[in-house]
KEKE-3310 file (N, C-alpha, C; in steps of 0.2 Angstrom, whole numbers, plus 5000, padded with zeros to 4 digits):
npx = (5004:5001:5005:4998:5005:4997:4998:5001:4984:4968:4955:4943:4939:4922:4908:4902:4902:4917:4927:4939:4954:4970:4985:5002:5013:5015:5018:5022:5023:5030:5015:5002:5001:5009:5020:5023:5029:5040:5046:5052:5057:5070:5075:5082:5092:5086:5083:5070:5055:5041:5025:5013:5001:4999:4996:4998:5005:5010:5011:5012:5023:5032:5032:5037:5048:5053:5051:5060:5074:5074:5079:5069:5064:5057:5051:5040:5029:5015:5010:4998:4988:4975:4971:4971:4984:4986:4980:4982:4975:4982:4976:4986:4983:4984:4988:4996:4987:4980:4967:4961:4959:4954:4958:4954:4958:4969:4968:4958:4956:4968:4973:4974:4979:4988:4999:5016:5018:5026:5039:5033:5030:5045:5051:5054:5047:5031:5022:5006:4999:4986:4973:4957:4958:4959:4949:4947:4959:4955:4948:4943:4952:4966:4968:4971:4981:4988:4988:4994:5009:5012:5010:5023:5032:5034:5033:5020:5011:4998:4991:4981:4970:4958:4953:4939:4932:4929:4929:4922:4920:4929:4941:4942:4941:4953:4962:4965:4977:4988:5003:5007:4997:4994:4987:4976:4971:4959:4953:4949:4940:4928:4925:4923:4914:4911:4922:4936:4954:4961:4952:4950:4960:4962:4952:4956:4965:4957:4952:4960:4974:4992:5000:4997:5000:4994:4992:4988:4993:4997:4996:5005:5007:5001:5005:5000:5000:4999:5004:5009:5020:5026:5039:5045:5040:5055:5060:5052:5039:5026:5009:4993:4983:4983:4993:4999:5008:5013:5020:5026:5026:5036:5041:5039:5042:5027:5023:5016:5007:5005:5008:5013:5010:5015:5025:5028:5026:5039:5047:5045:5044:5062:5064:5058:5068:5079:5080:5075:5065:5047:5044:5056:5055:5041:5046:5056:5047:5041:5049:5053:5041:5041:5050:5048:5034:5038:5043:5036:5027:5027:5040:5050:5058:5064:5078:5094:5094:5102:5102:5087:5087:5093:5088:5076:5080:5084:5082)
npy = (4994:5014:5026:5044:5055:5068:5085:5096:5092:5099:5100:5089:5094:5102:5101:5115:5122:5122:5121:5119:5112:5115:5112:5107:5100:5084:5070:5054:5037:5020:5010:5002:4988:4976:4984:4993:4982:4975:4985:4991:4980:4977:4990:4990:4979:4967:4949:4950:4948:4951:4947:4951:4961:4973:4987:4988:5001:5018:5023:5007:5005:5013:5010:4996:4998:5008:4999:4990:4994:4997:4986:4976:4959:4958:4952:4944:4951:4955:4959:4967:4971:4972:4979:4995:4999:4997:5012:5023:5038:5048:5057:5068:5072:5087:5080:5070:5061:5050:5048:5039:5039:5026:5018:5002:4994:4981:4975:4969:4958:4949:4934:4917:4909:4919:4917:4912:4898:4887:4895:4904:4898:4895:4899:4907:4912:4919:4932:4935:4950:4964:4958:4960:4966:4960:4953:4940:4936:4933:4923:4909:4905:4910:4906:4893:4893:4897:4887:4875:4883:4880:4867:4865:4869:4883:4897:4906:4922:4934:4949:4963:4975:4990:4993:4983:4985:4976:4959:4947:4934:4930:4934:4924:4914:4911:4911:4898:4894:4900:4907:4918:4932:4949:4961:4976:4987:4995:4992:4979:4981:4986:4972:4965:4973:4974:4968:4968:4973:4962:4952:4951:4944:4934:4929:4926:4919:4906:4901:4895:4903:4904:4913:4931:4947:4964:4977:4993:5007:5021:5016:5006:4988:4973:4957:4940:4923:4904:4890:4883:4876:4888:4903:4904:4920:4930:4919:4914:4903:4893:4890:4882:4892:4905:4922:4934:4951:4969:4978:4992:5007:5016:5032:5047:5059:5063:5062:5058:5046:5034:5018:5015:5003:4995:4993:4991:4976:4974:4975:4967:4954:4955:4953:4942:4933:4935:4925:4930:4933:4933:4942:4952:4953:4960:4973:4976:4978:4989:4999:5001:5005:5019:5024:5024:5033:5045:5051:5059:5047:5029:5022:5029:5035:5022:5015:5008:4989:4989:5001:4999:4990:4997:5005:4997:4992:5002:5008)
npz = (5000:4996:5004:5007:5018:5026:5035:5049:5052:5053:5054:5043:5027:5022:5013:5005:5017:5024:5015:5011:5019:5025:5027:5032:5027:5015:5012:5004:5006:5009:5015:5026:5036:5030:5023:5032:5043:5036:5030:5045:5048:5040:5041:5051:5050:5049:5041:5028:5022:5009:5004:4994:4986:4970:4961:4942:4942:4944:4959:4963:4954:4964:4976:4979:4975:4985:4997:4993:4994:5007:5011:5009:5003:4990:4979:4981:4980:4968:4954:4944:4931:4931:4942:4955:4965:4979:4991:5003:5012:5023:5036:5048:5062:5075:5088:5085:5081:5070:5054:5042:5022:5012:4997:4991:4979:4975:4984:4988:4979:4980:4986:4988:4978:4972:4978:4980:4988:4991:4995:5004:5015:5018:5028:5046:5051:5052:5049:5048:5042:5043:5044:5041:5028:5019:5009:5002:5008:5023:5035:5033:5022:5027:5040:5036:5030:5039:5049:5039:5039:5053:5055:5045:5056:5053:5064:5069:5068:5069:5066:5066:5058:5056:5044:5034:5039:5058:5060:5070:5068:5057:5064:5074:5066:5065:5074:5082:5073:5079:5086:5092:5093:5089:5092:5093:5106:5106:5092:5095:5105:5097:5094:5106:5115:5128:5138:5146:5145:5150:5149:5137:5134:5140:5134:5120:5123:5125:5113:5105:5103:5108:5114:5119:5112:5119:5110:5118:5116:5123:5136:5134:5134:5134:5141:5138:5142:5138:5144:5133:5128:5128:5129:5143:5153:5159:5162:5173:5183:5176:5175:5173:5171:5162:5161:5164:5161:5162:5151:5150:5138:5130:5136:5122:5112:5104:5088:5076:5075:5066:5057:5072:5078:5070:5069:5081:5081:5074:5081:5090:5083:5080:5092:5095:5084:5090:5098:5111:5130:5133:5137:5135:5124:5120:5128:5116:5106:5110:5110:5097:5094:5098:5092:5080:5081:5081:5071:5054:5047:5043:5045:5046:5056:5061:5068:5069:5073:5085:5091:5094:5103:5113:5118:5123:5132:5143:5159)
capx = (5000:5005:5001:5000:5002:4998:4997:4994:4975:4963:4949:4941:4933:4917:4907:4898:4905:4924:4928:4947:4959:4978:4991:5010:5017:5012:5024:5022:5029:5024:5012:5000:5003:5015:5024:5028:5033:5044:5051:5056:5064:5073:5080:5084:5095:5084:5081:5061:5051:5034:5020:5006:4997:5000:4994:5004:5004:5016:5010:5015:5032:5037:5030:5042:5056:5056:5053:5069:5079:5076:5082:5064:5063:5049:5049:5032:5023:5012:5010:4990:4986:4967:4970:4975:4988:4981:4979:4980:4976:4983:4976:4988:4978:4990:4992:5000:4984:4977:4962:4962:4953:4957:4957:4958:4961:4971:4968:4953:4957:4972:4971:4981:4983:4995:5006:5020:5016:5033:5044:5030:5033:5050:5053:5058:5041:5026:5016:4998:4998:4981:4967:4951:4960:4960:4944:4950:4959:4953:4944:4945:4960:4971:4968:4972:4988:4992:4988:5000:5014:5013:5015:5030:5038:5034:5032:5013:5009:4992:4988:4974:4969:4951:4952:4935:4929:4931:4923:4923:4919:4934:4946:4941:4942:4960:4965:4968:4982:4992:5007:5006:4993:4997:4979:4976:4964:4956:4949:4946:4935:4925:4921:4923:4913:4908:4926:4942:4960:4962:4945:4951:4967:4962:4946:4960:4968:4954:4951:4968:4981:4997:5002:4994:5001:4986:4993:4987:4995:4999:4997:5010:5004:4998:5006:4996:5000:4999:5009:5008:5023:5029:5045:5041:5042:5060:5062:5044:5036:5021:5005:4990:4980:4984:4999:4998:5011:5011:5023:5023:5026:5042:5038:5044:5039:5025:5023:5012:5008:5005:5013:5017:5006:5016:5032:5029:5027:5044:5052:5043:5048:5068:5067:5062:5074:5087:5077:5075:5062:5042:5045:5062:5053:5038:5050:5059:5042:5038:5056:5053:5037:5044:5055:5040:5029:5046:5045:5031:5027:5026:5046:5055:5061:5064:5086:5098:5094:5109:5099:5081:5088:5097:5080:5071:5086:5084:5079)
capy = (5000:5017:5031:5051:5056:5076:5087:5094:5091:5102:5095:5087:5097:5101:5103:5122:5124:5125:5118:5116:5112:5117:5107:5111:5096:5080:5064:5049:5033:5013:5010:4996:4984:4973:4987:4995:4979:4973:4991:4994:4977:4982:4997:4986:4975:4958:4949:4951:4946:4953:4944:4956:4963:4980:4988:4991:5009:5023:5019:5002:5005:5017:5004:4990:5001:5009:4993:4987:5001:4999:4980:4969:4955:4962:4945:4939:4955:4951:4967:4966:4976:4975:4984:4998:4998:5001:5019:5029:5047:5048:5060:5068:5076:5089:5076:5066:5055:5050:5047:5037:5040:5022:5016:4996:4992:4975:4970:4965:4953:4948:4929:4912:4910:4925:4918:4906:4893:4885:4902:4908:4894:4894:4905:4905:4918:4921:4934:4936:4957:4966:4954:4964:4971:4956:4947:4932:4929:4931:4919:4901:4903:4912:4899:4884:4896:4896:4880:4875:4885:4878:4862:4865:4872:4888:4901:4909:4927:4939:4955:4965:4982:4990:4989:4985:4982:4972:4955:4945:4928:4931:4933:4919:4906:4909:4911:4893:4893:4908:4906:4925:4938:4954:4965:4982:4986:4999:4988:4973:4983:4985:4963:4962:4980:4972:4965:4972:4970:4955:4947:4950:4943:4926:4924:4925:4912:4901:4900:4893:4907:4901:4919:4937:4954:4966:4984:4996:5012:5025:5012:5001:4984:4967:4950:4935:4915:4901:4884:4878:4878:4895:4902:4908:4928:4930:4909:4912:4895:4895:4886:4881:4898:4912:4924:4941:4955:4974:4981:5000:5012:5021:5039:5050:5066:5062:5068:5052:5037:5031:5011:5012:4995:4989:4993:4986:4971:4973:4975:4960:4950:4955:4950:4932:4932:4934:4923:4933:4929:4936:4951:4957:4952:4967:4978:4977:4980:4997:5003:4999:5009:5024:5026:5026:5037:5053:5055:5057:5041:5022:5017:5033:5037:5019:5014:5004:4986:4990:5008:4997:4987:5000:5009:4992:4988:5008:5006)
capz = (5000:4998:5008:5006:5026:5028:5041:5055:5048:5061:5052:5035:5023:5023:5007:5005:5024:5025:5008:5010:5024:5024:5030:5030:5022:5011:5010:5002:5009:5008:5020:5027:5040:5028:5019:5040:5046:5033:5031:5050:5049:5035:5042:5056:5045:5048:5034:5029:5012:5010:5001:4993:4979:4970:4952:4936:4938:4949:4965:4963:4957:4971:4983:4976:4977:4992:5000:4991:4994:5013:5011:5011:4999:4986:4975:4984:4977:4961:4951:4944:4928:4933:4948:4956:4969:4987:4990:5010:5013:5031:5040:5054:5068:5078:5094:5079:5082:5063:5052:5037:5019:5009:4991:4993:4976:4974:4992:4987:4973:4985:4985:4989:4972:4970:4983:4980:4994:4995:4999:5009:5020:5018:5033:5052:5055:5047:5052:5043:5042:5044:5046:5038:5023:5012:5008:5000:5010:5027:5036:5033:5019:5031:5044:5031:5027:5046:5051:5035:5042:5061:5052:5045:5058:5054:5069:5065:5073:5067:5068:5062:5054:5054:5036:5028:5046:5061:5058:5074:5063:5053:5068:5079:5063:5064:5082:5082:5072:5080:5091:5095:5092:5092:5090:5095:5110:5101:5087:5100:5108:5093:5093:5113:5118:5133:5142:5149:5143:5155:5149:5130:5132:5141:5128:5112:5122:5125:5107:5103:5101:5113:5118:5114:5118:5116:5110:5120:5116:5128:5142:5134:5130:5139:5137:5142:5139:5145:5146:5130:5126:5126:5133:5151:5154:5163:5166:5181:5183:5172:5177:5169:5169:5161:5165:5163:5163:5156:5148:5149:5133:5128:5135:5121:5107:5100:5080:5069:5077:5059:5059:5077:5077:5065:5070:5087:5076:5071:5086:5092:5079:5079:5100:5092:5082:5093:5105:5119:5132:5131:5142:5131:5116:5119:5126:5111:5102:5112:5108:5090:5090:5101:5085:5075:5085:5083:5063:5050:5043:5045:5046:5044:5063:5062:5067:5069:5077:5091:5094:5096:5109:5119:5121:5126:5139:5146:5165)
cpx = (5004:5002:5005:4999:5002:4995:5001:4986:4969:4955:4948:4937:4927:4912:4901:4900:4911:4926:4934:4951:4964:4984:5000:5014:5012:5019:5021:5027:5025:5022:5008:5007:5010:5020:5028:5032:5039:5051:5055:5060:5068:5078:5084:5091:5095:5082:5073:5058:5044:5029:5013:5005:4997:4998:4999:5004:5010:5016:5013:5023:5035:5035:5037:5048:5059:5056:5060:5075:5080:5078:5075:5065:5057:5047:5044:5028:5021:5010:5004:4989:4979:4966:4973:4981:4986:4983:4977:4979:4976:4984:4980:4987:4986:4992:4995:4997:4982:4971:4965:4956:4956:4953:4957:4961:4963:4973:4962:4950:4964:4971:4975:4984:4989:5001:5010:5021:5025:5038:5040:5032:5041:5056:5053:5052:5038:5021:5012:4997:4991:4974:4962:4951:4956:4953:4945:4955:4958:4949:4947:4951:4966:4974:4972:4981:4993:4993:4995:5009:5015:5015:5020:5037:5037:5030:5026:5012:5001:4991:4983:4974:4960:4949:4944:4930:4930:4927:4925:4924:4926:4941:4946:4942:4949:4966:4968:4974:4988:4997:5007:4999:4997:4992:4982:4969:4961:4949:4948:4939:4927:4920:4921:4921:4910:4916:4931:4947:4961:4956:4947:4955:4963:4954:4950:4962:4964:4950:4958:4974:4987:4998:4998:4998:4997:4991:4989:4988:4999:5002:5002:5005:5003:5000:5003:4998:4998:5003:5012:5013:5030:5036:5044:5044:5048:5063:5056:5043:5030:5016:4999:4986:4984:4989:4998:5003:5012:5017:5022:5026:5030:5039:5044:5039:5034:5023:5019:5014:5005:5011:5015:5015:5011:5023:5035:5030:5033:5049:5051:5046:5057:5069:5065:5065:5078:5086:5079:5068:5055:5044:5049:5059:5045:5039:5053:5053:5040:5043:5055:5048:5038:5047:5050:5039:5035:5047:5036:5033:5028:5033:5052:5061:5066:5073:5089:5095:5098:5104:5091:5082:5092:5094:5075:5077:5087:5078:5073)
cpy = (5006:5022:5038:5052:5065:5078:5092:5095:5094:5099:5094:5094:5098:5105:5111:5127:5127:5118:5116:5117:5111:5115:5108:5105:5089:5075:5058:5043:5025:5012:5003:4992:4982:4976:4992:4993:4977:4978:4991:4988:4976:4986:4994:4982:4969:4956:4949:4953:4949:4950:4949:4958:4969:4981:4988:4998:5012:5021:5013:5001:5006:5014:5000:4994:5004:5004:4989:4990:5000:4991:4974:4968:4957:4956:4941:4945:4955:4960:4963:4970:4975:4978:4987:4998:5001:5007:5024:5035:5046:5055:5063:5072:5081:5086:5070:5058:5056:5046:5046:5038:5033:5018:5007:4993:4984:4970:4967:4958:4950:4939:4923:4909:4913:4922:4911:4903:4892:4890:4904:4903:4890:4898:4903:4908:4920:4924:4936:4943:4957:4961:4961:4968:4966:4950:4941:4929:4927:4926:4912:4900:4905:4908:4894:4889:4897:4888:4877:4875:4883:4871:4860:4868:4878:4893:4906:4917:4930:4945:4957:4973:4983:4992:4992:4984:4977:4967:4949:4937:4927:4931:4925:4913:4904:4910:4905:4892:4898:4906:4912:4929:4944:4960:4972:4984:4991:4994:4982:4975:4985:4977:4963:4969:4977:4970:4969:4970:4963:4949:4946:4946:4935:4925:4923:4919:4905:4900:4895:4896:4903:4908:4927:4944:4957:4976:4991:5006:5018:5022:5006:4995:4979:4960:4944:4928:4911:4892:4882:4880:4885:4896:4906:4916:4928:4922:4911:4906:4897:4889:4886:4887:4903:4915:4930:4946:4962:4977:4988:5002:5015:5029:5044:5055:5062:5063:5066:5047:5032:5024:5011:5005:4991:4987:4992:4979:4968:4974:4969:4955:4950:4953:4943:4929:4931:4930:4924:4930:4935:4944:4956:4957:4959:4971:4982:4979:4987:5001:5005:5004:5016:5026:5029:5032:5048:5054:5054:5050:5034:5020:5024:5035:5027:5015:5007:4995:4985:4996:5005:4994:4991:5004:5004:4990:4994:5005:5013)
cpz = (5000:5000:5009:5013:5024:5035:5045:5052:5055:5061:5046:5034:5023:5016:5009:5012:5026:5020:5007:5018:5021:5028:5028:5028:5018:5009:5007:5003:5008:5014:5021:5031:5037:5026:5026:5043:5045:5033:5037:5050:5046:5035:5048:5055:5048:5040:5034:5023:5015:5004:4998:4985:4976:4962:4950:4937:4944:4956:4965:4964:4961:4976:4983:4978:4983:4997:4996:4993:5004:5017:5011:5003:4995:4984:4975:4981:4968:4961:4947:4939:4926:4938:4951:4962:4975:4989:4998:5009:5021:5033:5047:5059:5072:5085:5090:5082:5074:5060:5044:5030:5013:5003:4992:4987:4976:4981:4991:4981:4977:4986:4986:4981:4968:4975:4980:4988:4997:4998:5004:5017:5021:5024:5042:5056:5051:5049:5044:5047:5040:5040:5045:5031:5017:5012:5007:5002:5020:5029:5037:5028:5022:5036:5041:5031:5034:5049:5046:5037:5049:5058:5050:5048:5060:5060:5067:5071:5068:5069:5063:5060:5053:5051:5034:5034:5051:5061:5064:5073:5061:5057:5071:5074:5062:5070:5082:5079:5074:5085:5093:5091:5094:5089:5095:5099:5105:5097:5091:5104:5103:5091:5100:5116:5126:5140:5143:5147:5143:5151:5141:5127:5132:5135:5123:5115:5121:5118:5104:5103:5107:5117:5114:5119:5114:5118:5115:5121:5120:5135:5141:5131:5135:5135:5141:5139:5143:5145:5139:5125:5123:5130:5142:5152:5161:5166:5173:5177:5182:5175:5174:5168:5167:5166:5162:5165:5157:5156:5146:5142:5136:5129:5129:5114:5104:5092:5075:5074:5071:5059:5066:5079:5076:5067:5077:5084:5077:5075:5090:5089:5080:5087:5098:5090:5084:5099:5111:5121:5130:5133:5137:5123:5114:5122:5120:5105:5103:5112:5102:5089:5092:5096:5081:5076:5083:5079:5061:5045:5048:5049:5047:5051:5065:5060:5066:5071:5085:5095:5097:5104:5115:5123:5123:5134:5146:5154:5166)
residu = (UNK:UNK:UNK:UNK:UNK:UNK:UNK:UNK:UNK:UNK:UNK:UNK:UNK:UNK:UNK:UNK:UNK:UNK:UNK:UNK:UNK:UNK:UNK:UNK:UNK:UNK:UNK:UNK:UNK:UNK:UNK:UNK:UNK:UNK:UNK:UNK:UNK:UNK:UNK:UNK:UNK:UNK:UNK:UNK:UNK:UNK:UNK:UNK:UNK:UNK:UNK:UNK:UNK:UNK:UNK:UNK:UNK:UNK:UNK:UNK:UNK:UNK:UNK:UNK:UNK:UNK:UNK:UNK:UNK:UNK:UNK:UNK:UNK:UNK:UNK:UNK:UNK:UNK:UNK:UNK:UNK:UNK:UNK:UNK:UNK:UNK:UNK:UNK:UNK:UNK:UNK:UNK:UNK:UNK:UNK:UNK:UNK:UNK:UNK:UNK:UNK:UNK:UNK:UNK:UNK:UNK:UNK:UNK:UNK:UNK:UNK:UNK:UNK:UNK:UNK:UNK:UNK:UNK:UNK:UNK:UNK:UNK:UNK:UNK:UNK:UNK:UNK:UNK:UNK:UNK:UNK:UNK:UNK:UNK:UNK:UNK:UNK:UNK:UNK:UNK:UNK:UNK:UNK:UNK:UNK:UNK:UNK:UNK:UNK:UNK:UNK:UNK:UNK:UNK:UNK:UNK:UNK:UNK:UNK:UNK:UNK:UNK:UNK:UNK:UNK:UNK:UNK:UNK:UNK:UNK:UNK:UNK:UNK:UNK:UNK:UNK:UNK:UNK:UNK:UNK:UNK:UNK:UNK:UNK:UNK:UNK:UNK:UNK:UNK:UNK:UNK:UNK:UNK:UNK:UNK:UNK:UNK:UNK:UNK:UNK:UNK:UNK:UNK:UNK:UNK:UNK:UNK:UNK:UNK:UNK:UNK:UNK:UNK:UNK:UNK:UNK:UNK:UNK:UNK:UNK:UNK:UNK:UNK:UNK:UNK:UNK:UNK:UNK:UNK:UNK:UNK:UNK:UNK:UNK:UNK:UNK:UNK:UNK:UNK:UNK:UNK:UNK:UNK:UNK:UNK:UNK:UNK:UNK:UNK:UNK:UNK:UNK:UNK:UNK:UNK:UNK:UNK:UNK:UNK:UNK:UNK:UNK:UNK:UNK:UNK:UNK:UNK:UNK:UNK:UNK:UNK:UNK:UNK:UNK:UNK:UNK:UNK:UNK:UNK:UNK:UNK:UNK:UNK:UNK:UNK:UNK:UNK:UNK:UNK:UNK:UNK:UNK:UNK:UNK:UNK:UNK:UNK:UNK:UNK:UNK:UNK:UNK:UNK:UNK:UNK:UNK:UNK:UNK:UNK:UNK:UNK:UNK:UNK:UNK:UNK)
# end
């Protein structure tokens, strides 16, 4: 996906009303869940292939290339001259909170057929980026595409995006196969308006996920597992219920928190890589989005892998 981020944006337009808003800059950069994660780990310098769909036209190219240029594997993305290349207009409010206006284009033709199977599961970590974007393949083929992947070994995470909307059906048929979630309260509270952090986490589990840490923003994040298999938070003695520990949030400038989801993500991921334990693993993901959250855009604020961890290690 590519995304035009402007701003500070005080409000939308309003037709016959206040017919134009004025904004002091306008960037374009690749955006979307897969094109954030990929990126910061990228810029990180882990290795990291991206799987997706994108048109024949401009937007597409400048996608491709600035994902190559920041070192991710492009080779999985199918270029589509029936479709346009998916299209953000990223709103950046002046608390560098954002609103989106989105084109989906070739996320909705998006399909298992575009994917070469064997590379995809060709890998050490497979995460399935924004759950509601891709019709075909949400649901029960994403499932089959996880399930698949835990079979050969491969390590399965999910997160979500609230996309074409939150479809609670569509989550849940794919929990089962998840060794990590990594959701955002926000849009959980949208399928679960009735429960609490605590109540959201242990219901992911009792679906089947093995561990979930549930994004929460400001207030940091919430990690919950529970035996089956996991690696225990700090070496503690794990026992059949649920475990639960929170992980505060990197205070620091806020400017766009555009991708810090994603680029939690990707700090997550780069602590299993180097397999650290749960705990150092979404430190390292509130470090990674701290970075984020301190430039315009998805990946841009986004360093070294030496400089992620020296601000996840910070007492």
């Amino acid at each position: 996906m590519t995304d035009a981020l402007s701003g500070p944006l005080d409000a939308y337009p309003v037709p016959r009303v206040r017919v134009q808003s004025v904004t002091q800059s306008v960037r374009f950069m690749p955006g979307g869940g897969a094109g954030n994660t990929t990126g910061a780990l990228g810029k990180m310098g882990l290795p990291a292939a991206v799987f997706s769909k994108v048109g024949d036209d401009p937007n597409g190219a400048f996608l491709i290339r600035e994902l190559a240029q920041a070192g991710v594997d492009t080779s999985g993305i199918r270029v589509s001259a029936a479709d346009s290349t998916p299209f953000t207009f990223v709103g950046i409010h002046p608390d560098g909170d954002r609103t989106f206006i989105h084109t989906p284009g070739a996320n909705k033709t998006f399909c298992p057929a575009d994917l070469d199977l064997e590379r995809l599961f060709d890998a050490r970590f497979l995460l399935y980026q924004d759950l509601w974007v891709l019709p075909k393949l949400d649901g029960q083929p994403g499932a089959d595409l996880l399930a698949e992947a835990q079979r050969r070994g491969v390590v399965t995470l999910l997160d979500e995006c609230w996309g074409l909307g939150p479809n609670r059906d569509l989550y849940e048929t794919m929990l089962p196969h998840c060794d990590y979630v990594l959701p955002s309260l926000d849009d959980m509270r949208a399928i679960y308006p009735d429960k609490s952090p605590d109540a959201i986490a242990e219901h992911i589990l009792s679906l089947g996920a093995k561990t979930v840490v549930l994004k929460m923003g400001a207030e940091g994040c919430l990690v919950a597992w529970t035996k089956r298999g996991q690696t225990p938070i700090s070496n503690s003695e794990i026992g059949l219920s649920p475990h639960f520990v929170r992980i505060p949030a990197v205070a620091t400038k806020v400017v766009d928190t555009t991708g810090a989801g994603d680029c939690f993500d990707a700090g997550f991921l780069a602590g299993l890589w180097q397999d650290m334990d749960l705990e150092s693993c979404a430190k390292m993901g509130a470090a990674c989005a701290s970075f984020c959250i301190q430039a315009v855009g998805g990946t841009t604020g986004i360093p070294t892998l030496d400089k992620v961890r020296e601000r996840a290690e910070e007492k």
